[in-house]
gemmi code that builds the backbone of each chain (N, CA, C; Angstrom):
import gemmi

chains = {
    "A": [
        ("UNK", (129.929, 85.871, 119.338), (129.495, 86.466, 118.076), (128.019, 86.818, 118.176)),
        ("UNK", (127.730, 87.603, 117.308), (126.708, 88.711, 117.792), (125.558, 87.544, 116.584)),
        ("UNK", (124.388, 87.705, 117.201), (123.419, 86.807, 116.388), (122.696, 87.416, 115.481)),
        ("UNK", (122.504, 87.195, 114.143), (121.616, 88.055, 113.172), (120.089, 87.664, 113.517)),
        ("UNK", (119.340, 89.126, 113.426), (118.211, 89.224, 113.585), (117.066, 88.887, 112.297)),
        ("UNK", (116.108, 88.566, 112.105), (115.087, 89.185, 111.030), (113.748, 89.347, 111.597)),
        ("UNK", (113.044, 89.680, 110.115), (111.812, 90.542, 110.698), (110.839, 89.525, 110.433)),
        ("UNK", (109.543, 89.444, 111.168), (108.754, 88.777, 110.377), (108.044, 89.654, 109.589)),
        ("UNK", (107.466, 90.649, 110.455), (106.428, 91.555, 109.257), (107.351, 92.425, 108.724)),
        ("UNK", (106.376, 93.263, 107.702), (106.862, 94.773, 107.143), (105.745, 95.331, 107.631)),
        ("UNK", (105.669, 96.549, 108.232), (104.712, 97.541, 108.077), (104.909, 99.047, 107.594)),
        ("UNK", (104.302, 99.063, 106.776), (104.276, 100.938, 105.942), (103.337, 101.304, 106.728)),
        ("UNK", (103.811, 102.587, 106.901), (103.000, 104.185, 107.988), (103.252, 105.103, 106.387)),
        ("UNK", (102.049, 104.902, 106.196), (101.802, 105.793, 105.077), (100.630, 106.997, 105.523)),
        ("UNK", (101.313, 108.485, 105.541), (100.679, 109.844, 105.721), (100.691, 110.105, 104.515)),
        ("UNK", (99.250, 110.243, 104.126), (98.731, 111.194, 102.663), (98.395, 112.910, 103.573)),
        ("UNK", (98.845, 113.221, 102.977), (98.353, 115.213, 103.217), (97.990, 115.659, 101.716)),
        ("UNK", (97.310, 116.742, 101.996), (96.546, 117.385, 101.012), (96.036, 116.338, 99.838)),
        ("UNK", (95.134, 116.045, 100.305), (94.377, 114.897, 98.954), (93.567, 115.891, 99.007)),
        ("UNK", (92.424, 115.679, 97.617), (91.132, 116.152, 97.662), (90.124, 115.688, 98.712)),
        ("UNK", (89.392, 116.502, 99.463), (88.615, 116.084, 100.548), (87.423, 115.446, 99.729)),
        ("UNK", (86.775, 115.498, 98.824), (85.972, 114.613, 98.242), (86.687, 113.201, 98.271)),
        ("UNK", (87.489, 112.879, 98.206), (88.336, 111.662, 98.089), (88.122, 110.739, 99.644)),
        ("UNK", (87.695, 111.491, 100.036), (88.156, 111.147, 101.660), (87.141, 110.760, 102.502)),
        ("UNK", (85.723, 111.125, 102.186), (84.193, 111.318, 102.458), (83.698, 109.650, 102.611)),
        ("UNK", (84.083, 109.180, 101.336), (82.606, 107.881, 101.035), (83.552, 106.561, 101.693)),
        ("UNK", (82.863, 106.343, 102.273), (83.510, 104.386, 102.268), (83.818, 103.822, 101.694)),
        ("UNK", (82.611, 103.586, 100.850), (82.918, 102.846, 99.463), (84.134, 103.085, 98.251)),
        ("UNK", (84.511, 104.419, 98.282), (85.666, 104.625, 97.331), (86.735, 104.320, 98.326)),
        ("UNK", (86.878, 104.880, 99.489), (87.641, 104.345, 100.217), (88.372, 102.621, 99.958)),
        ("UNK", (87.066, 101.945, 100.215), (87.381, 100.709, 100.305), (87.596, 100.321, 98.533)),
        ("UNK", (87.136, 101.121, 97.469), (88.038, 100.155, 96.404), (88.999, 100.698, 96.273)),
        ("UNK", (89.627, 101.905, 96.810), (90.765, 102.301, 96.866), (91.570, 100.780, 97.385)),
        ("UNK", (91.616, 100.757, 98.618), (92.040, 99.973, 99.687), (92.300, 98.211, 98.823)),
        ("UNK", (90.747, 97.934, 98.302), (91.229, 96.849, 97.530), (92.002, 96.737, 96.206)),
        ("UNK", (91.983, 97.310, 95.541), (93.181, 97.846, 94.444), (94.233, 97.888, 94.695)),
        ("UNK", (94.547, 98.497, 96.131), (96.225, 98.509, 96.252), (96.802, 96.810, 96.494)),
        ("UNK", (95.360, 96.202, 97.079), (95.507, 95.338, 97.760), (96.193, 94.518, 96.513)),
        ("UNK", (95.075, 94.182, 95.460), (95.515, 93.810, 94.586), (96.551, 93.696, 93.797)),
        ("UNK", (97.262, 94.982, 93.559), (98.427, 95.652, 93.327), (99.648, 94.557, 93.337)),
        ("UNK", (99.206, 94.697, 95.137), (100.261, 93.867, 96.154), (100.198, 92.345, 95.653)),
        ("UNK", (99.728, 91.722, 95.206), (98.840, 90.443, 94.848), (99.172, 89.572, 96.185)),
        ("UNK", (98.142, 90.473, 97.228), (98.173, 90.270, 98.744), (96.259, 89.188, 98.738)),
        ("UNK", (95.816, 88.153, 99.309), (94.520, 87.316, 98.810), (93.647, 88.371, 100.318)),
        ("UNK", (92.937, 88.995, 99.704), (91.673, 89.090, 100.363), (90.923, 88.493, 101.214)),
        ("UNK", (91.010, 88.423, 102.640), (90.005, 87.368, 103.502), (88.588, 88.229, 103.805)),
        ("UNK", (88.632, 89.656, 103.752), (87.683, 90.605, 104.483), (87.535, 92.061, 104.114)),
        ("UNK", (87.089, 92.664, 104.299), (86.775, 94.360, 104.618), (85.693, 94.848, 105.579)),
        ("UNK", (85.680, 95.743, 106.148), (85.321, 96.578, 106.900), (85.151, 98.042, 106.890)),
        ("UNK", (84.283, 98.549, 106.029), (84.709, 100.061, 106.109), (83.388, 100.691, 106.808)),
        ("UNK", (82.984, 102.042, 107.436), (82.521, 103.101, 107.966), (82.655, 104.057, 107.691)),
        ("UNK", (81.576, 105.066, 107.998), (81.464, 106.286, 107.920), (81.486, 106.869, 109.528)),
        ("UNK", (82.225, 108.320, 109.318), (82.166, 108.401, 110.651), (80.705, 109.600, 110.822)),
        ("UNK", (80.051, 110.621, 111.628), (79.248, 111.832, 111.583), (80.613, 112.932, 112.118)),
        ("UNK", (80.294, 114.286, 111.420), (79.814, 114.302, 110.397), (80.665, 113.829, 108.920)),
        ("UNK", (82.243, 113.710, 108.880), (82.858, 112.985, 108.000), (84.034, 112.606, 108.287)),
        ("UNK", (84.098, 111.911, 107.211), (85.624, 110.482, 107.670), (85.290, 109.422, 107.095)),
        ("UNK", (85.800, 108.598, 106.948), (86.341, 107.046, 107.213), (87.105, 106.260, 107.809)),
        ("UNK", (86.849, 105.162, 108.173), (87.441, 104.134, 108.881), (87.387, 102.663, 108.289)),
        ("UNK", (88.059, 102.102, 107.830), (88.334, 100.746, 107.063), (89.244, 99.895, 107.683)),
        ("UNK", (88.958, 98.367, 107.036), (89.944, 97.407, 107.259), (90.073, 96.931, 105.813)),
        ("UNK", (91.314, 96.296, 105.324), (90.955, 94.772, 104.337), (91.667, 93.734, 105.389)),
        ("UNK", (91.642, 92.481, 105.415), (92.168, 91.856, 106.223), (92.423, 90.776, 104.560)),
        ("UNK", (93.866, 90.637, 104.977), (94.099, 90.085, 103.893), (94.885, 88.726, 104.543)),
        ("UNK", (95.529, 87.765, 103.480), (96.361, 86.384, 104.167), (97.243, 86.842, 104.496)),
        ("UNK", (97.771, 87.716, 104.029), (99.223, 88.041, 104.623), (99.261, 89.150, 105.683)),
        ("UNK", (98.155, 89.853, 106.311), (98.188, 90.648, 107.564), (97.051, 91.253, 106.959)),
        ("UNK", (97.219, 92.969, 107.093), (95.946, 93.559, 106.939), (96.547, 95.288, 106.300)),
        ("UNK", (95.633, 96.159, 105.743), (95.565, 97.736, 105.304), (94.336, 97.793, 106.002)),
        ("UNK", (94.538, 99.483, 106.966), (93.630, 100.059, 107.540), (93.716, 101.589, 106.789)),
        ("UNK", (92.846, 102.010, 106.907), (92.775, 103.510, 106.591), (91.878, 104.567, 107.677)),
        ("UNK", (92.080, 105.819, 107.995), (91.253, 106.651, 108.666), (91.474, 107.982, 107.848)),
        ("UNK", (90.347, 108.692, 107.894), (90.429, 109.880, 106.977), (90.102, 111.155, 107.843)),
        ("UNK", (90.683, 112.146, 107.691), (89.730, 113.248, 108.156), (90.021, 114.194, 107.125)),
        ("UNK", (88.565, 113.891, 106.151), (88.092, 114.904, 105.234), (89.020, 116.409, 105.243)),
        ("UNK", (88.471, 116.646, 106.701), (88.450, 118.134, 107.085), (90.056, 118.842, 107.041)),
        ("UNK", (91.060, 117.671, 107.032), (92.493, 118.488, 107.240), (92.927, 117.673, 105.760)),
        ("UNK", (91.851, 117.177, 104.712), (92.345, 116.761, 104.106), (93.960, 116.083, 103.998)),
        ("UNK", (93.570, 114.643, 104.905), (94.797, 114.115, 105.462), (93.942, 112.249, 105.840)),
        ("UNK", (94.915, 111.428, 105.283), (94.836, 110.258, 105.398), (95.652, 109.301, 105.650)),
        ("UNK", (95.648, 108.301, 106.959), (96.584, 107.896, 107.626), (96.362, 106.386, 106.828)),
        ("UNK", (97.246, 106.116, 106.736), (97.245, 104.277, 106.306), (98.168, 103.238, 106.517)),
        ("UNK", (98.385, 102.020, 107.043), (99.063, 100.805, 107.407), (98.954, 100.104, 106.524)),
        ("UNK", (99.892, 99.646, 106.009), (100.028, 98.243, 105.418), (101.220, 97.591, 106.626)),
        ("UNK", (100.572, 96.590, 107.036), (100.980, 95.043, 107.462), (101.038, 94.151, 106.566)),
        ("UNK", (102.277, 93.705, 106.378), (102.426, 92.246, 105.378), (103.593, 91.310, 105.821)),
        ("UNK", (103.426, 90.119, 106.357), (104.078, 89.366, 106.267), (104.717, 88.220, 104.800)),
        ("UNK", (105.538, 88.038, 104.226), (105.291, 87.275, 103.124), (105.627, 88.338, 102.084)),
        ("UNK", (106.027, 87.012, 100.127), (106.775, 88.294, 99.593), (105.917, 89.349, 98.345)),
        ("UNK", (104.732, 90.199, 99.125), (103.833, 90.585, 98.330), (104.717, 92.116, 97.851)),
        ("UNK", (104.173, 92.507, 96.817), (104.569, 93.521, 95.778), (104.615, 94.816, 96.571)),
        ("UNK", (105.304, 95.102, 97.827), (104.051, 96.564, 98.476), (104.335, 97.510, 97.815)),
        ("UNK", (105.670, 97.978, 96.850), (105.764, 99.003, 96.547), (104.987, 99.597, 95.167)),
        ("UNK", (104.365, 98.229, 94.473), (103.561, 98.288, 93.574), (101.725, 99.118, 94.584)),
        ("UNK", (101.634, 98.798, 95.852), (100.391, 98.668, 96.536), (100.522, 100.328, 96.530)),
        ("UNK", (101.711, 100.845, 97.415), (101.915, 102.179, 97.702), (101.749, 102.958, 96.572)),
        ("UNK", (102.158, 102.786, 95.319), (102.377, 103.742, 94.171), (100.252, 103.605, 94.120)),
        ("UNK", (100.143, 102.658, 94.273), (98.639, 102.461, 93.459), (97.888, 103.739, 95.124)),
        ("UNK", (97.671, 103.220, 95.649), (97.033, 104.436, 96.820), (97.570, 105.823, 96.417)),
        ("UNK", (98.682, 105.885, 96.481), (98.920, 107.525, 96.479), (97.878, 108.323, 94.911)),
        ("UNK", (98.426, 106.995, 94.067), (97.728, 107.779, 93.034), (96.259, 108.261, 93.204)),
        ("UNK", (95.612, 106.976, 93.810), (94.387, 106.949, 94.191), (93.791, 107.687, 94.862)),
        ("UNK", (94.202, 108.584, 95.839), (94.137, 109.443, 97.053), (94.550, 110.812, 96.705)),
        ("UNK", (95.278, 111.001, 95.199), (95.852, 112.044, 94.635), (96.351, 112.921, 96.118)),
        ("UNK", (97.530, 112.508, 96.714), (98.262, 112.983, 97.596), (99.313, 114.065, 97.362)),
        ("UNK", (99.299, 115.105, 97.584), (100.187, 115.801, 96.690), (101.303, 116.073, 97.777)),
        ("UNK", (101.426, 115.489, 98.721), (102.024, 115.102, 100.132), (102.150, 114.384, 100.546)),
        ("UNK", (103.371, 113.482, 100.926), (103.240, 112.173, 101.461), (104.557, 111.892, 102.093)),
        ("UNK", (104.552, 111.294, 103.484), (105.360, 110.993, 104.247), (105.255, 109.008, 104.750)),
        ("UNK", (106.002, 108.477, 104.073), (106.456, 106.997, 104.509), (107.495, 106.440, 105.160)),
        ("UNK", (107.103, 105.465, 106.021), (108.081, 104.821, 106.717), (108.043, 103.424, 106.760)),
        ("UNK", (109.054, 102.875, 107.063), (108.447, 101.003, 106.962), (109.081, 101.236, 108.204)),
        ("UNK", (108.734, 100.151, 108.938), (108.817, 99.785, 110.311), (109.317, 97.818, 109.903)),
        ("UNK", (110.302, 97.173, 110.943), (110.231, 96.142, 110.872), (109.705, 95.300, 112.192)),
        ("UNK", (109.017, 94.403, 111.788), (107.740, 93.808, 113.308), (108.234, 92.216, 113.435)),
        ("UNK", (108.597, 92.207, 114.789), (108.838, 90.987, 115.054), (110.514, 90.703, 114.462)),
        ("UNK", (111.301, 91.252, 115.563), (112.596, 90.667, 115.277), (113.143, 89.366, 115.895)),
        ("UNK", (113.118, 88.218, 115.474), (113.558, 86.570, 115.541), (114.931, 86.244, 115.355)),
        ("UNK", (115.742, 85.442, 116.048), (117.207, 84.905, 115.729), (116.285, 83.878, 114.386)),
        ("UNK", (117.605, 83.838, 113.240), (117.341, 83.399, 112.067), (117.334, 81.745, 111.664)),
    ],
    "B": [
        ("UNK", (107.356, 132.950, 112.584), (107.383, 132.450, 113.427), (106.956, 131.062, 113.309)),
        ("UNK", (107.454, 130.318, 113.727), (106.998, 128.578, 113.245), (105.653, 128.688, 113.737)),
        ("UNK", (104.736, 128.146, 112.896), (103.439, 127.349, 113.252), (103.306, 125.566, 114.151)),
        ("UNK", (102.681, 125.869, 115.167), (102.509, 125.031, 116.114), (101.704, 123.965, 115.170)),
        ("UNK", (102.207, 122.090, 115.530), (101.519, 121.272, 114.826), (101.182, 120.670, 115.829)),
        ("UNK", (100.240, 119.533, 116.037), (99.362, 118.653, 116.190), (99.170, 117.630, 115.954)),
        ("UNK", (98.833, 116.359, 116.584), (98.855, 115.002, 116.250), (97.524, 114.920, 116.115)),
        ("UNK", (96.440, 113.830, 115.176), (95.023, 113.932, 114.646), (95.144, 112.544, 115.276)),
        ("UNK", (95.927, 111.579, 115.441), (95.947, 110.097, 115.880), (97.030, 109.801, 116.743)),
        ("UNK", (96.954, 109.036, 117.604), (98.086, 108.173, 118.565), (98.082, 106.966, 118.344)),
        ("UNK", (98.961, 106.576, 118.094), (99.637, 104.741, 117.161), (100.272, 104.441, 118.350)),
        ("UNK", (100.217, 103.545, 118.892), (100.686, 102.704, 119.764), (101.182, 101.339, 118.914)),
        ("UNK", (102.603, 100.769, 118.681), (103.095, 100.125, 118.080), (103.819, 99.485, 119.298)),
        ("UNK", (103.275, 98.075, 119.513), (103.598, 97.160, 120.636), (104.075, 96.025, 120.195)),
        ("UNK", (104.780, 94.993, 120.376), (105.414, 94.021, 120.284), (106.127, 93.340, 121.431)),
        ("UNK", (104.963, 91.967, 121.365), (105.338, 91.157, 122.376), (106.276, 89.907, 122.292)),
        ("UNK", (106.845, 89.441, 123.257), (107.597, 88.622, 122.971), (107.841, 87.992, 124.318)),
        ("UNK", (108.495, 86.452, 123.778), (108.213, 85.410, 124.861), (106.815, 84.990, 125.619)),
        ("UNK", (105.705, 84.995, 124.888), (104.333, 84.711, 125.347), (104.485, 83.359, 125.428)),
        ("UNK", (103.407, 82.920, 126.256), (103.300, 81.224, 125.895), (102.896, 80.942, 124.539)),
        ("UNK", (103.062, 79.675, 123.946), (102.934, 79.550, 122.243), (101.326, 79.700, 122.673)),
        ("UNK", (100.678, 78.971, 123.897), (98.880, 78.651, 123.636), (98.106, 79.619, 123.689)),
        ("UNK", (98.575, 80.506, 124.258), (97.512, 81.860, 124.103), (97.668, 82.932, 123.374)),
        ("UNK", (99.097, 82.125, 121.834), (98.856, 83.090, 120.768), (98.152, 82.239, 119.026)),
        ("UNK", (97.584, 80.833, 119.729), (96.955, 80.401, 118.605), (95.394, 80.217, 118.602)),
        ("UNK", (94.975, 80.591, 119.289), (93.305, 80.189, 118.930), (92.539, 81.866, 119.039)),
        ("UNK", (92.150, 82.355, 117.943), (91.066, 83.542, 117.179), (90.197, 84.131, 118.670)),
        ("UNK", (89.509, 82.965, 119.124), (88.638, 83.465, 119.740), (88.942, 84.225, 121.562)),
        ("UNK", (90.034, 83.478, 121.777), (90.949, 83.799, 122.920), (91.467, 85.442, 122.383)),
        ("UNK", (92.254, 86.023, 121.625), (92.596, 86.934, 121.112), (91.976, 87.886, 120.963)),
        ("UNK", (90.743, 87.506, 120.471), (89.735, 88.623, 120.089), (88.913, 88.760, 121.921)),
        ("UNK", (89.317, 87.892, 122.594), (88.617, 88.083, 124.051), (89.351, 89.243, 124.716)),
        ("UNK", (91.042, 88.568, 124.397), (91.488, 89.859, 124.692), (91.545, 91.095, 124.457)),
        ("UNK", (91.215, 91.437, 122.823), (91.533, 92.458, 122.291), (90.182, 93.313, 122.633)),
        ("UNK", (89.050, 92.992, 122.903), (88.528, 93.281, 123.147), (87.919, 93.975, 124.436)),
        ("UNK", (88.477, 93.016, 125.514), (88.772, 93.157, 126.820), (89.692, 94.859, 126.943)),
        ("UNK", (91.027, 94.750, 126.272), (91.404, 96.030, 125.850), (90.921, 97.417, 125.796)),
        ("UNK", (90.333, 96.994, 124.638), (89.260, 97.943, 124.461), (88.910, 98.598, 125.388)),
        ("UNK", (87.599, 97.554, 126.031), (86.720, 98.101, 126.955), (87.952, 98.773, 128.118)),
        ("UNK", (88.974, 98.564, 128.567), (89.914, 99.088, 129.885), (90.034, 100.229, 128.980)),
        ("UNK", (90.086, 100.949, 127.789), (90.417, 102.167, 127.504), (89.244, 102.970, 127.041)),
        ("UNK", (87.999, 102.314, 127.376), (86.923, 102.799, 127.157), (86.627, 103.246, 125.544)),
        ("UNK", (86.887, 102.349, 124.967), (86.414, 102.745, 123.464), (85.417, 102.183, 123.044)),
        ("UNK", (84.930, 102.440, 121.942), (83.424, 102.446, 121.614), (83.538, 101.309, 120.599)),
        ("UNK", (82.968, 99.559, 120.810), (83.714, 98.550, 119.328), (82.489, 99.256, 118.773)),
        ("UNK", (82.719, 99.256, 117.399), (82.254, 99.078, 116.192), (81.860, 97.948, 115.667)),
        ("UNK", (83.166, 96.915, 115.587), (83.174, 95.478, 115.097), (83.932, 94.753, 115.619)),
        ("UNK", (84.566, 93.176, 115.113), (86.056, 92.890, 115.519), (85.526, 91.391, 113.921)),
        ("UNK", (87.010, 91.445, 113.698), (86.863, 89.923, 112.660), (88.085, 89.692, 113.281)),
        ("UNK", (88.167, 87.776, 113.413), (89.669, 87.265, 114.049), (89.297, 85.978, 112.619)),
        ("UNK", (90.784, 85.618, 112.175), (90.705, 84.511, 112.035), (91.904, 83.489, 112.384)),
        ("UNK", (92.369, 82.552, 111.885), (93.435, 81.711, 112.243), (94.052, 80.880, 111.260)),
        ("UNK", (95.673, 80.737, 111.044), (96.144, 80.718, 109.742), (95.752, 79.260, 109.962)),
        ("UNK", (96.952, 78.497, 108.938), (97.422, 77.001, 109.116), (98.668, 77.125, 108.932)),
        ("UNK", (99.127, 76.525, 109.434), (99.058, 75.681, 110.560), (99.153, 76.094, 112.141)),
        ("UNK", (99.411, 77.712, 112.348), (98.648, 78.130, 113.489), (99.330, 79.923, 113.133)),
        ("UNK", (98.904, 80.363, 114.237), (98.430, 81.743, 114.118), (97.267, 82.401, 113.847)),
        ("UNK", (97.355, 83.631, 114.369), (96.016, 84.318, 114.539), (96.243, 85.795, 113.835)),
        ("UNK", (95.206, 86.307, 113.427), (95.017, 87.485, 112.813), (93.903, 88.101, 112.942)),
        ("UNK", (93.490, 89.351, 113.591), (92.088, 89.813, 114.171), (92.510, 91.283, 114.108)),
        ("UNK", (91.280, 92.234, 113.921), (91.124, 93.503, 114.127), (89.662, 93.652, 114.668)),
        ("UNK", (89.731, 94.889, 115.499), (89.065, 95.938, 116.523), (88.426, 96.579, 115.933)),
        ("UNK", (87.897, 97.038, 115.264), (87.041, 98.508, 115.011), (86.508, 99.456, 115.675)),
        ("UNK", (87.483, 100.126, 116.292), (86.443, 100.877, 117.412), (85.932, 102.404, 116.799)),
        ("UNK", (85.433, 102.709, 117.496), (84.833, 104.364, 116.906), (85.819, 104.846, 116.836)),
        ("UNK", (86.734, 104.840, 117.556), (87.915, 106.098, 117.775), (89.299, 105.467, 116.778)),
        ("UNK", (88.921, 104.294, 115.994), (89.772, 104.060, 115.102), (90.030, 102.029, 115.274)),
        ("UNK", (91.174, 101.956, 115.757), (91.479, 100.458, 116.010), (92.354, 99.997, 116.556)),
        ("UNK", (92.035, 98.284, 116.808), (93.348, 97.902, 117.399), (93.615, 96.351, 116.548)),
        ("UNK", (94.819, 95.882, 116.493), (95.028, 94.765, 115.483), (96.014, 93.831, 115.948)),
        ("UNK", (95.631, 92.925, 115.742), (96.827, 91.604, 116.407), (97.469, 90.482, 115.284)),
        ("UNK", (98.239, 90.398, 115.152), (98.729, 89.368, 114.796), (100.203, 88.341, 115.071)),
        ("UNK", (99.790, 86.745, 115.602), (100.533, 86.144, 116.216), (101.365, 85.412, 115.757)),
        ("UNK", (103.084, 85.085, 115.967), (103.393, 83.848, 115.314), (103.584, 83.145, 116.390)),
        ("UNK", (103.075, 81.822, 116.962), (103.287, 81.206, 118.011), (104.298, 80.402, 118.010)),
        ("UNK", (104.734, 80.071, 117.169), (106.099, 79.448, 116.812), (107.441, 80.091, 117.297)),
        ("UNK", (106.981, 81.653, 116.840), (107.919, 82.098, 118.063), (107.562, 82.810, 119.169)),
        ("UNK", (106.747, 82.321, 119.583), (106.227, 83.180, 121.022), (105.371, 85.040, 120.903)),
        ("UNK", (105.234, 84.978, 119.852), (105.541, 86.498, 119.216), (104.298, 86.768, 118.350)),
        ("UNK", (103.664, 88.252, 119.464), (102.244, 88.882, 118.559), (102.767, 90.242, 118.736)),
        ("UNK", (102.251, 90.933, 117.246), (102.235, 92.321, 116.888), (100.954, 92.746, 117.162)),
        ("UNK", (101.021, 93.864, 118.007), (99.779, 94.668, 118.485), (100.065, 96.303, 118.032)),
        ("UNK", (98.898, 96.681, 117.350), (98.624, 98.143, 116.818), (97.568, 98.290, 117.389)),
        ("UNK", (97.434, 99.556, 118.177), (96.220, 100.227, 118.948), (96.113, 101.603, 117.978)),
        ("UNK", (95.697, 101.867, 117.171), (95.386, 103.533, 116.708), (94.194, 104.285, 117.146)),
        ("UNK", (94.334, 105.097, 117.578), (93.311, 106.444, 118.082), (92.999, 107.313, 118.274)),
        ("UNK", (91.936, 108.209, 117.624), (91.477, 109.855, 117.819), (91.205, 109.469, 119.555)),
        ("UNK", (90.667, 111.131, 119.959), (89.883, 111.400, 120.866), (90.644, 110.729, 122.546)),
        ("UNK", (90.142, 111.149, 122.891), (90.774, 110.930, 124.582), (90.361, 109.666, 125.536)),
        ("UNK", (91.032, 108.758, 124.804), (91.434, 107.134, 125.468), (92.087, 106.827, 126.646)),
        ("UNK", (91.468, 105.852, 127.338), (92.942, 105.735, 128.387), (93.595, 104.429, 127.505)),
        ("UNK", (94.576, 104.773, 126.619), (95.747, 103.871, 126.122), (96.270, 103.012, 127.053)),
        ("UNK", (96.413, 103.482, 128.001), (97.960, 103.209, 129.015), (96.771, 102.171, 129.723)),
        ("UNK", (95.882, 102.054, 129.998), (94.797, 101.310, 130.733), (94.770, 99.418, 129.564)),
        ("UNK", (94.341, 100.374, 128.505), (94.346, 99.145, 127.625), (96.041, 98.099, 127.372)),
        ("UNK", (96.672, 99.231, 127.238), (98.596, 97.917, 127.265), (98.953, 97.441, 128.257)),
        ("UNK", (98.058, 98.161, 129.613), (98.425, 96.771, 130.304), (97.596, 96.008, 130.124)),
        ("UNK", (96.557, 96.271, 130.166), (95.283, 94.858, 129.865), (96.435, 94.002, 128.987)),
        ("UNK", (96.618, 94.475, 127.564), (96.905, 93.246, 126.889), (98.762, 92.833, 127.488)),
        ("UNK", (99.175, 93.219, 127.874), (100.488, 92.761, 128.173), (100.488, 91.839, 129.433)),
        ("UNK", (99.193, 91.721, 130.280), (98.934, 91.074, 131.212), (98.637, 89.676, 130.722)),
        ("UNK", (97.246, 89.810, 130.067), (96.703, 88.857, 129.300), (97.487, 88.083, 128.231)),
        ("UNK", (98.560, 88.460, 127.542), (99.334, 87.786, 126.410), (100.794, 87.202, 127.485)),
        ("UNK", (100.890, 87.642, 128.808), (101.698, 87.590, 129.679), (103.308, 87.551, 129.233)),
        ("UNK", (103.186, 88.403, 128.368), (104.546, 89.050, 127.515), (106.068, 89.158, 128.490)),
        ("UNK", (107.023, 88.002, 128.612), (107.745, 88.403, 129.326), (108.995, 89.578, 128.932)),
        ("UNK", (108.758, 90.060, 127.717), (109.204, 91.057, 126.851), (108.820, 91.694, 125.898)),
        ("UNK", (108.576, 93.282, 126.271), (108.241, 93.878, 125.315), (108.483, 95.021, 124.807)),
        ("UNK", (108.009, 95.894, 123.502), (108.904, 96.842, 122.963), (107.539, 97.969, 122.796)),
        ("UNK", (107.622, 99.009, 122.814), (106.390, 99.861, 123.013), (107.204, 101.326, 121.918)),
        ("UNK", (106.393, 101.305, 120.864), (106.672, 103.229, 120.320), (105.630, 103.918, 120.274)),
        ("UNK", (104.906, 105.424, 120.561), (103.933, 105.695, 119.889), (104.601, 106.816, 119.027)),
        ("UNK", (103.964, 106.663, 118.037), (103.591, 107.484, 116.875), (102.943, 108.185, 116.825)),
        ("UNK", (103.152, 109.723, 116.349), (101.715, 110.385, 116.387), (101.427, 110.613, 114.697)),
        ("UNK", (99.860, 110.373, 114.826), (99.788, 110.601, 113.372), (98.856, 111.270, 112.940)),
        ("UNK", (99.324, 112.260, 111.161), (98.206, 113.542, 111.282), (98.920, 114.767, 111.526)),
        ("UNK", (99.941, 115.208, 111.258), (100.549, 116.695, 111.757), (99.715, 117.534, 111.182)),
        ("UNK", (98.655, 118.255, 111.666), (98.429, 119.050, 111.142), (98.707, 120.972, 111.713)),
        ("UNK", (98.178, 122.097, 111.203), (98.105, 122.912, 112.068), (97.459, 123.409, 113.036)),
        ("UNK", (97.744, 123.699, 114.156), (95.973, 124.077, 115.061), (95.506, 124.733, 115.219)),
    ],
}
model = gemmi.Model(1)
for chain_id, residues in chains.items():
    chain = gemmi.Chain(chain_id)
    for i, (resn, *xyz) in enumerate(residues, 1):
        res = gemmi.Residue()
        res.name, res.seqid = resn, gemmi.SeqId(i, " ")
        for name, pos in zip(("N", "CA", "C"), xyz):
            atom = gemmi.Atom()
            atom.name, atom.element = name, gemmi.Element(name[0])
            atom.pos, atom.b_iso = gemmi.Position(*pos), 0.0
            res.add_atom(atom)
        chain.add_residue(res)
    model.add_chain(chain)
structure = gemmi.Structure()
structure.add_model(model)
structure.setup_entities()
């Protein structure tokens, strides 16, 4: 008999297209974007990390207890790539609705991925 | 006539399995590696934060210029999730073996993703 699998993580591959490129520029909105969803998720905060790139972009972390959200931006194709990693039973679909809004995506392509398949 | 698209990022989505439990619980070992990584694909760190759960496991991210790389371990089951994401012209393939050497993965699962379709 065949053995059932599970996952440990979830990860969302979240593609924003066509946001406003002002949206996409500062770090700082970036990152309360990033913590808001976090929140959302009622995922606990250990960290952040965000950057600017020359001449524009962003690059972020939150590192949260239950894994981590990264973001990278390029202003210029008005297009924003984002991960959520979560192990554990946080809200993500509450996290996702809160970014898209946030990012005003008028395009968006998601996938969950499952990480770490274990006999049960 | 269809318009030709383009990848803006390369996701390397790795998953190891059967590691020894000891060299997937202590932060600072991890981040030696992940770092080590790095440098074999010639990327530029930015930063790195690792920390370590309770009662074990590890959780750390990369910051490199060209985007990131992220780990997280359950040693309980032998088992770390590795995300490498990156603009610009990396040697990838330099850095997965670094870490598949170093985590001495006697199994593992490799996808990349491209991310960012845009037009060129």
């Amino acid at each position: 008999m065949s053995t059932p699998l599970r996952a440990l993580g979830r990860h969302i591959i979240l593609e924003l297209y066509d946001c406003p490129e002002e949206l996409l520029k500062h770090p700082a909105e970036a990152e309360r974007f990033l913590l808001a969803a976090a929140a959302e998720m009622k995922a606990t905060v250990v960290g952040s990390n965000f950057h600017a790139f020359s001449p524009y972009g962003v690059s972020g972390v939150v590192i949260i207890q239950e894994s981590h959200l990264t973001i990278h931006t390029w202003p210029e194709h008005r297009y924003a790539a984002i991960d959520i990693f979560t192990c554990g039973p946080l809200e993500l679909e509450a996290g996702i609705t809160s970014l898209l809004s946030a990012f005003q995506a008028k395009r968006h392509w998601l996938r969950e991925l499952e990480r770490g398949l274990v006999e049960d």
